[in-house]
N, C-alpha and C positions, 0 to 999 in steps of 0.2 A: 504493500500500500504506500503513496506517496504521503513523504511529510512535508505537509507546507511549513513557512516558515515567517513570522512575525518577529517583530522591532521594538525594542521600547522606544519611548520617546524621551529629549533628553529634556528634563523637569527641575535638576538639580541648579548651586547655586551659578557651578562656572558657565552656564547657558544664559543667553538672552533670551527668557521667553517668547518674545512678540518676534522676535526674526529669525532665530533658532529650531524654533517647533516648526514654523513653516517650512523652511530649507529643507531640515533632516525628513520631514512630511514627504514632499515631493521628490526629493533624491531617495528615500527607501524604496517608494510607488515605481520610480523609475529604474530601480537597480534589480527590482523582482519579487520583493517581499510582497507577501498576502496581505498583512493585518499589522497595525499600527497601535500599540496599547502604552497604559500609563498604571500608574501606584498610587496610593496615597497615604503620605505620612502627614498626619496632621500638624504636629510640634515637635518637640524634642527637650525632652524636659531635663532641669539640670539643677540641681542633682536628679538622676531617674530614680522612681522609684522601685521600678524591676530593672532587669537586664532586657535585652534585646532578645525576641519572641518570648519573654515571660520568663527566662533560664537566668538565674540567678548567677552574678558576676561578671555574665556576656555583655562585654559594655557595647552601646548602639554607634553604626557607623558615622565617622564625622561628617560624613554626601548628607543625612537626613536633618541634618540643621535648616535646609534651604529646598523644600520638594515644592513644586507649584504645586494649585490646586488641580487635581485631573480631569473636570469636569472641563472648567475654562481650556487647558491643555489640547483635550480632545476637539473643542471647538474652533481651534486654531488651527489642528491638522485639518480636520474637516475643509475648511475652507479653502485647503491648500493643494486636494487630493480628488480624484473623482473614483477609484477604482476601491483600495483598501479599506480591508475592514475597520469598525475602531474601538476599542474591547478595553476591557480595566481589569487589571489582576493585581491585585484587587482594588476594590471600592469597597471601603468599613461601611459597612451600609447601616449597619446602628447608631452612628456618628450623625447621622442625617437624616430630615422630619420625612414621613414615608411619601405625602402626598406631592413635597416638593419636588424631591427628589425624582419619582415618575413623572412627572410635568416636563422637567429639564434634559430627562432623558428619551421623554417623545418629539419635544422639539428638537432635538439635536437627530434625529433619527430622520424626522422628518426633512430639515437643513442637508445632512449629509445622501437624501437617497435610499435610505435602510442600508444603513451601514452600521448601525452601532451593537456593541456585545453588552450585557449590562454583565460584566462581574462582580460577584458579591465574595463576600465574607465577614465573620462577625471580629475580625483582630485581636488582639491580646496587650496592647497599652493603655494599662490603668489611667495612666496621667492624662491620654486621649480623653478616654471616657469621662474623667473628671472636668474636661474641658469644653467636651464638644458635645456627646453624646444625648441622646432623648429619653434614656432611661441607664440605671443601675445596668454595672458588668455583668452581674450575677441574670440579668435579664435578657442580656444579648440574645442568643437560641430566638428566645419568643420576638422579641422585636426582630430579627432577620424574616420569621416567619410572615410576621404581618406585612414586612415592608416588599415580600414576592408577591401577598395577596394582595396590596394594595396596587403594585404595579400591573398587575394582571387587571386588575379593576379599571384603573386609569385609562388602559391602553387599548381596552374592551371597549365595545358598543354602549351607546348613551341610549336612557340617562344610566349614569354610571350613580349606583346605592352601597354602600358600604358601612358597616358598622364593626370598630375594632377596638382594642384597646388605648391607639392613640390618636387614630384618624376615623372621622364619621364625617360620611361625605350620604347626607338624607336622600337627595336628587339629583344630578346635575348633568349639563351637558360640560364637557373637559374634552377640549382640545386647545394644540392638535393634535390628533392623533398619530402616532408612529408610520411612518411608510408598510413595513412589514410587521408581524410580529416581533419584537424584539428577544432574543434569546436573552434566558436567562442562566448563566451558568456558575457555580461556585466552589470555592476553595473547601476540600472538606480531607477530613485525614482519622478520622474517627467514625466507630457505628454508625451514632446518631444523627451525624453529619452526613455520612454516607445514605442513610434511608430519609434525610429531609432531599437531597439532591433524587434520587431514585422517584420518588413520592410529588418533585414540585418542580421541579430545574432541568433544563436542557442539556447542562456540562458540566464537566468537570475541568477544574485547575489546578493541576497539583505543584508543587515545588519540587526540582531535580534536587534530592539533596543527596541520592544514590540511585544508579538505575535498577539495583534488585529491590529497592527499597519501595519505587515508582510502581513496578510488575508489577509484585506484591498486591500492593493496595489497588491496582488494576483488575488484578483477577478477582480478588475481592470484593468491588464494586458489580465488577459484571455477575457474580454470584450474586450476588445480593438483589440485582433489579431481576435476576431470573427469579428468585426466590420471592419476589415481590410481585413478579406479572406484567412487568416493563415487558411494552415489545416495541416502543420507539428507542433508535439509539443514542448514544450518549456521546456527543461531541467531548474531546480531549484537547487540551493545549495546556502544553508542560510550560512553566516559567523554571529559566535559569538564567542564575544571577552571577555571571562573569568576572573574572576576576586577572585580566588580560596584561600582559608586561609583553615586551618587546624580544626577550629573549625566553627561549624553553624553561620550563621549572622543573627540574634535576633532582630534587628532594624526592622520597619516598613518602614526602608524608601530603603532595599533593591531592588537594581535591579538586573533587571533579570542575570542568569550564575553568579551571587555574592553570593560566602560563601562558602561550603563546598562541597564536592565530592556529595553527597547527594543531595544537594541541587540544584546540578547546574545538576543533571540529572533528576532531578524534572522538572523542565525546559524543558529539553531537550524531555520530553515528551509529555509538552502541544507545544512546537513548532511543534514536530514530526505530530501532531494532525491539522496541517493548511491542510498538503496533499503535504508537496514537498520532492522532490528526496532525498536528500542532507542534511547535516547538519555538514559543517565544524568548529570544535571545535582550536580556539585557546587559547594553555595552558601555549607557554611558557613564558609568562611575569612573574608570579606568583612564576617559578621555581627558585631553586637556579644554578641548572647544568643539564646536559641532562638525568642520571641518575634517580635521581627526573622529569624531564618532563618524561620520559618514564613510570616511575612507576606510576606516575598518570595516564597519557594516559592509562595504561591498567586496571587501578582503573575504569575509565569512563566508558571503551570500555563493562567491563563483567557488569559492573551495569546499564548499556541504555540497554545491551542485554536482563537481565534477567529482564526487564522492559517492554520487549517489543518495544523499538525505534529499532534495528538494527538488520535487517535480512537481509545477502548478496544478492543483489537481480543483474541481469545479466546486461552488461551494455547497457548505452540506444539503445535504436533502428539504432541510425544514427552513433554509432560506428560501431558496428557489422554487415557484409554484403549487407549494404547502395550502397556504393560506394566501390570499391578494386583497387588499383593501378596495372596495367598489366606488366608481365615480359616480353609481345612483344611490349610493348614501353617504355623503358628505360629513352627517354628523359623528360619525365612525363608525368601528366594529368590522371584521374582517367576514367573508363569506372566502367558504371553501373549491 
């Protein structure tokens, strides 16, 4: 099976948002990449009160002092792009009121064409949640929950009626509506996590943090929607978080996507090798300016290709003639 292959976008502080996001936008579209995604770090607290993903002592990287927001991010590629997907691995979706948040991601869906991915996940920084969030840590699960079913809501046929624990929308017409259905896909690494994706979501996101580790929880998923009664399938796109130097890394205590261009598409072929869709490459922490992230980017792009990882392959099934929005209902709702 072909793996396509996605771009982060560059977010951090050595980037010029406003002429940066655009260039790397249309220099990735142009170089071959699929799909165009961003992250989102809220703050960076200081002193933290955890470590980095929740692990105590892991101190967080100095790149997250300065992440733009992804929302705005993706709206600058959009504009810069006609082809490419635009997806967020992740978006803390608990961070965010659920009703807004659908609103901003049907007009952006709508702006780009149906291009956008909504990736969720519920994060792991307390200091976030103390700052941003719409409810208690301890709450997240459920708030992810509402915030699928409100955007399913949203994005649904009017009047749109919803009654939840943080959003009660009685009646309304709410546009615009999305172009297509918008996928909804998320970051899950646990049971629970795994049978809310199987049960309500389109994809899956996992993190490259090993590729048996990846399988693993691959085979595990797909058991799981067997064992559940899934018979739509489940879009895949790995996120790896690169870690690129100019010369090979020679240590034995290398991991994986660490060292050199070479190297990190070495990789990128035993990952290609699990069997999923996707394989978003993020490069630009390493960079010094977008220049450099672009130039590498297409360093990767022609050496995964003539490797073998990346053959443009059409997109999934439940983009392309699934669902189609009708021009004899305007006020939305999709017809089959």
């Amino acid at each position: 099976m072909a793996t396509r292959l996605g771009l982060s976008l560059p977010q951090m502080r050595q980037y010029s948002i406003g002429s940066d996001v655009p260039a790397v936008a249309r220099a990735a579209e142009r170089i071959g990449y699929d799909s165009l995604w961003v992250f989102e770090r809220a703050l960076f607290p200081e002193p933290a009160t955890q470590g980095l993903y929740g692990v105590d002592g892991l101190p967080w990287p100095d790149q997250y002092r300065n992440v733009a927001d992804p929302l705005v991010t993706l709206t600058l590629a959009a504009a810069a792009t006609e082809r490419a997907e635009l997806g967020s691995s992740v978006l803390v979706a608990p961070l965010h009121v659920p009703f807004q948040l659908a609103k901003a991601l049907a007009s952006l869906d709508t702006a780009s064409g149906g291009r956008v991915i909504a990736g969720f996940g519920t994060g792991w920084s307390l200091d976030e949640y103390a700052a941003s969030s719409v409810r208690p840590f301890e709450e997240r699960g459920r708030v992810l929950d509402e915030i699928i079913e409100v955007c399913r809501a949203v994005w649904g046929p009017d009047p749109v009626v919803y009654e939840g624990q943080l959003t009660r929308i009685a009646s309304a017409v709410v546009g615009p509506k999305p172009a297509r259905p918008i996928p909804v896909m998320l970051a899950a690494s646990n049971e629970r996590a795994f049978r809310r994706l199987v049960d309500h979501a389109d994809g899956w996101l996992p993190a490259g943090f090993s590729a048996e580790g990846v399988g693993a929880q691959w085979r595990r998923l797909r058991e799981l929607a067997e064992e559940r009664g899934r018979t739509k399938p489940i879009r895949t796109v790995l996120r790896v978080n690169t870690s690129r130097q100019a010369k090979p890394y020679d240590g034995a205590d290398r991991r994986p996507f660490q060292g050199d261009v070479d190297q990190i598409v070495t990789d990128l072929v035993e990952y290609a090798g699990i069997g999923l869709d996707e394989i978003l490459i993020d490069l630009q922490g390493t960079a010094r300016d977008a220049q450099e992230l672009t130039d590498v980017a297409a360093e990767v792009f022609e050496k995964a290709r003539a490797a073998g990882v990346s053959v443009r392959a059409p997109p999934p099934w439940w983009i392309v003639g699934v669902m189609v929005r009708t021009r004899a209902a305007p006020q939305g709702g999709y017809s089959s």
